[in-house]
C-alpha positions in Angstrom: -105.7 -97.8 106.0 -102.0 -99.3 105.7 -103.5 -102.0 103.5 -104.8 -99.1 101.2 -101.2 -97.8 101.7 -99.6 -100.7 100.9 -101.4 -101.5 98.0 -101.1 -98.2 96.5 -97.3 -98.3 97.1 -97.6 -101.5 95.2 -99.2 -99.9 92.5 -97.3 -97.0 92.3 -93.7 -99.3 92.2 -95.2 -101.5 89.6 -95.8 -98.5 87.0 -92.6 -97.2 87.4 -90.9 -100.3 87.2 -92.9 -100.5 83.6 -92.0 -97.1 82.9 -88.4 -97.4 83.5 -88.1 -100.6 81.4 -89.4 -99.0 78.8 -87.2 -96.0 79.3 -84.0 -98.2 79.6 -81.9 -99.2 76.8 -79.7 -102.2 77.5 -76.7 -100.7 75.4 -76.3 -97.7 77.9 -76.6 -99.9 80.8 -73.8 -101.9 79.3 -71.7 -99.0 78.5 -72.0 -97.3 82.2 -71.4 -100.9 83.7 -68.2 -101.1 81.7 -67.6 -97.7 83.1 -68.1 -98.2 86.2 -65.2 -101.5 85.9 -62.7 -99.9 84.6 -63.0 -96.8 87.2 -62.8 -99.7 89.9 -59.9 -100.9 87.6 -58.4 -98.0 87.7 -58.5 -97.7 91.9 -57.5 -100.9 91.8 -54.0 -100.0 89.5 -53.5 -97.0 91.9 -53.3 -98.9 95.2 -50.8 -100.8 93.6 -48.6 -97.7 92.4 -49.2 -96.6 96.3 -47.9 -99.4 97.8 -45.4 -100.1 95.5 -44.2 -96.5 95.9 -44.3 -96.9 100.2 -42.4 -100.3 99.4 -39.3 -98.2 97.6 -39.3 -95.6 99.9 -38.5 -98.6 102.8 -35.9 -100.2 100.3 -34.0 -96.6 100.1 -34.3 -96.3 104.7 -33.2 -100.1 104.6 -30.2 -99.4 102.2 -29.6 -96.0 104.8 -29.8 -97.9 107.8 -27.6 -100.2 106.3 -25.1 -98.4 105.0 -24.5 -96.8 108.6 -24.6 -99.6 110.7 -21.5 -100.6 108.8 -20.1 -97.1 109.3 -20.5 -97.4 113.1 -19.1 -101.6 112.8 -16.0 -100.0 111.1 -16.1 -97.4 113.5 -16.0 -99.5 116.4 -13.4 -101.9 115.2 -11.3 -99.0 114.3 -11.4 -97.5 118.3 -11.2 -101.4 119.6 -8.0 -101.2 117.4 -6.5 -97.9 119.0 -7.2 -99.5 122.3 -10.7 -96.9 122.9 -12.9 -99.4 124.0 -15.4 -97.1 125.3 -15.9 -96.0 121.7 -16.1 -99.5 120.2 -18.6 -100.2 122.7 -20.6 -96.9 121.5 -20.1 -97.5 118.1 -21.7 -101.2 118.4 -24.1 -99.7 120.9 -25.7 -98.0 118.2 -25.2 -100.3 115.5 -27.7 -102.9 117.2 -30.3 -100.0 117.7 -29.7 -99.2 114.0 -29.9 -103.3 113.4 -33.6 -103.4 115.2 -34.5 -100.6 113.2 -33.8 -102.4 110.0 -35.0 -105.5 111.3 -38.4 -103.9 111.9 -38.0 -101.8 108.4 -37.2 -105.1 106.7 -40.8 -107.1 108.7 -42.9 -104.0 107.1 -41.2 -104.6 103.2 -41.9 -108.1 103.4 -45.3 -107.0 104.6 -45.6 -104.5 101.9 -44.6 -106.5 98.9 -47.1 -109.1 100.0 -49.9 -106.3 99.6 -48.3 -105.6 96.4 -48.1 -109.4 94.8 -52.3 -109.3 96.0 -53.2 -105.8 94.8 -51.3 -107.1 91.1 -52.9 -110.5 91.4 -55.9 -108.8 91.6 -55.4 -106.0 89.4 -54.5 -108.7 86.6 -57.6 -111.0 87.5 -60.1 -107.5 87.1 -58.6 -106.6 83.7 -59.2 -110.1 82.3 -62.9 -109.4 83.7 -63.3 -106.5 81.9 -62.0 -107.2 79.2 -64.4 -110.3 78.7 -67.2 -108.1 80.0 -66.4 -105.2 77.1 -65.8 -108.5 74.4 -69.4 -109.7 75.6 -71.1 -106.4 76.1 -70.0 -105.5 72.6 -71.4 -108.8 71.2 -74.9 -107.9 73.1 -75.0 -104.4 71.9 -74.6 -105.7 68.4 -77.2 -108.5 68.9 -79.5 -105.9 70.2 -79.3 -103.6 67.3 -79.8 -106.3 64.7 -82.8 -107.7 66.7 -84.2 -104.2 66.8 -83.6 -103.2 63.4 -84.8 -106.6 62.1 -88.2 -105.6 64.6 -89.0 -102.6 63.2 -88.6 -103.4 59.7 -91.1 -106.5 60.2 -93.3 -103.9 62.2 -92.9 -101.7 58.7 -94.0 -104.8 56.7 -96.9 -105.6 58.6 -98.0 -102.8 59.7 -98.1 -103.1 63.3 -95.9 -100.3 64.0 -96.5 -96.7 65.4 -95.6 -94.9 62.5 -97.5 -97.1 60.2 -100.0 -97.4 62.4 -100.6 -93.7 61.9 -100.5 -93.4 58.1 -102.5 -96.6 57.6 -105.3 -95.0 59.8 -104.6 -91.7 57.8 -104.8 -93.8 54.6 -108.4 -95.2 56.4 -110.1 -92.2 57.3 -109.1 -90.1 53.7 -110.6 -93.5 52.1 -114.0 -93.6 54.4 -114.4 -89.6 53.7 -114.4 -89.6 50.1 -116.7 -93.2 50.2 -119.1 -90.9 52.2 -118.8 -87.8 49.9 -119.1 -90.1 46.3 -122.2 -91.5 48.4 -123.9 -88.0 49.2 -123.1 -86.6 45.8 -124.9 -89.7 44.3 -128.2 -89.1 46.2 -127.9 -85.8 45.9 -128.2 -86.2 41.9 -130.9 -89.2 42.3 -133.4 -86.5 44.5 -132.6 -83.8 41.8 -133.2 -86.3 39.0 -136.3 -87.5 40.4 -137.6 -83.8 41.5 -137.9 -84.9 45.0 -135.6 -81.6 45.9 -136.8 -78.3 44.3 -134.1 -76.1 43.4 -135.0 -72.6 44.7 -133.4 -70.7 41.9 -136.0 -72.2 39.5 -132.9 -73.2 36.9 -132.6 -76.6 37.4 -134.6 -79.4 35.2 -135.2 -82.8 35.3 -134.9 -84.4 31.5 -139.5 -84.4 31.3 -140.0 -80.9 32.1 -136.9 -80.2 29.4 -138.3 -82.1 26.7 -142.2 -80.6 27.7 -140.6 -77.5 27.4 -138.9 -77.8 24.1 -142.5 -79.4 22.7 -144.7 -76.2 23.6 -141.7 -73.9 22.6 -142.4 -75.6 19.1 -146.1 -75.4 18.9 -146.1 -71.9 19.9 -143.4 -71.2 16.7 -146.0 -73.0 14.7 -149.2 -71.6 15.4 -147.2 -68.4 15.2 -146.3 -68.9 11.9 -149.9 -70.1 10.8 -151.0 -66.3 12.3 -149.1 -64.2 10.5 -149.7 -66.6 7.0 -153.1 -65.3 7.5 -152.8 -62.3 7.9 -150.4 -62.0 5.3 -153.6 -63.9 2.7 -155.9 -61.2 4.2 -154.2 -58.5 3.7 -153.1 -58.5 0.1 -157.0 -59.4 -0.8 -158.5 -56.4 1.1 -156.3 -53.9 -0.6 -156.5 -54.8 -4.3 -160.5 -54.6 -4.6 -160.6 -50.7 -3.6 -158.1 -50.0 -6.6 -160.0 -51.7 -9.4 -162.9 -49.9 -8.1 -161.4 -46.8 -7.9 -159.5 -46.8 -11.1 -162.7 -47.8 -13.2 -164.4 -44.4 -12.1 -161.6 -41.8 -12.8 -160.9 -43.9 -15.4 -156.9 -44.5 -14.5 -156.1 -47.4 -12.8 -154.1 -46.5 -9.4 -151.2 -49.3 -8.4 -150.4 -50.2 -4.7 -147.8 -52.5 -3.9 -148.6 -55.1 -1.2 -146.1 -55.1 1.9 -143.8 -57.9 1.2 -142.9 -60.0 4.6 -139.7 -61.9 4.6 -139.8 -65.1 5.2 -137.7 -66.6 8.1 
């Protein structure tokens, strides 16, 4: 069971290692890298400001001290003078506590300034550092965005990319659809041609059963015309006989006109 485990933690790490490489763009981790430098930079400038601001304040209790312990020397040579040499023993008595105070005052400048050469020394050496690091992550970002720009316009001419990926299959299947309908359309008019598919509305004709049809339309017109010729001939016999006869025994001759039939 912890091998399963294992392995499946393994898996899991793998695919989102993949997924957040492709999710990273190198140009923002450069730009929250040089971020993060120049907060630390700016730390760094305000430990200096700190200590060189503890460093005056010592100067000003040193210049204090100082100042009184020649107050109280002047003091005491003043009383040793009037002949008070109770005072002038004071007097120095608290000029040498004043004296240890600066001599402890003066240990912690030393100390202080020391802290404040590093902290420059340092703050100096991390500005050169990030100001090479911005120089070169510039340069990257720039390299990056030609490489990529020059990547996806080669994708563009070859074809390999997502986008054209797309259209070319687009450009495919509108290509393989209209191969398949010129295809069907074509059989389609072979089976028609060749009567192999009846049409149901009894309109359509193949080019045979057209020209079969315009033969017997043309007998029928002639045979047609042959009929009523004859009649015509018969006709006009039958009715003239019964006039003569007629007219020779009243003795008057009676006229009938024949019908007369246009000719077409």
């Amino acid at each position: 069971m912890s091998g399963v485990m294992k392995r499946m933690g393994m898996i899991f790490r793998a695919k989102a290692n993949k997924a957040l490489d492709r999710a990273e763009d190198p140009r923002e981790t450069l730009d929250y890298s040089y971020q993060k430098q120049l907060e630390l930079l700016q730390k760094v400038r305000r430990g200096v400001a700190d200590v060189a601001t503890s460093r005056k304040r010592l100067e000003l209790q040193l210049n204090q001290l100082q100042k009184q312990s020649s107050t109280l020397e002047d003091q005491g040579r003043k009383a040793l003078a009037l002949g008070r040499e109770d005072l002038a023993r004071e007097a120095l008595s608290r000029r040498a506590a004043l004296q240890q105070q600066v001599s402890d005052l003066e240990t912690q400048h030393q100390t202080l300034q020391g802290e404040e050469e590093k902290l420059t020394l340092a703050a100096q050496r991390l500005q050169a550092k990030v100001d090479a690091f911005r120089t070169r992550k510039e340069t990257i970002k720039a390299t990056y965005t030609a490489a990529e720009a020059q990547t996806r316009i080669g994708e563009a001419f070859s074809g390999i990319s997502e986008e054209m990926g797309d259209v070319g299959m687009a450009i495919q299947r509108a290509e393989d659809k209209t191969a398949q309908l010129q295809a069907r359309a074509g059989a389609i008019d072979e089976l028609l041609a060749s009567g192999a598919l009846d049409d149901s509305s009894g309109l359509a004709k193949d080019d045979i059963q057209t020209e079969l049809d315009r033969l017997s339309g043309g007998t029928d017109v002639e045979l047609e015309l042959q009929r009523m010729k004859a009649e015509l001939a018969g006709g006009s016999s039958g009715s003239a006989q019964p006039a003569i006869e007629g007219g020779q025994g009243q003795g008057q001759v009676q006229r009938h006109d024949a019908p007369r039939f246009d000719k077409q």
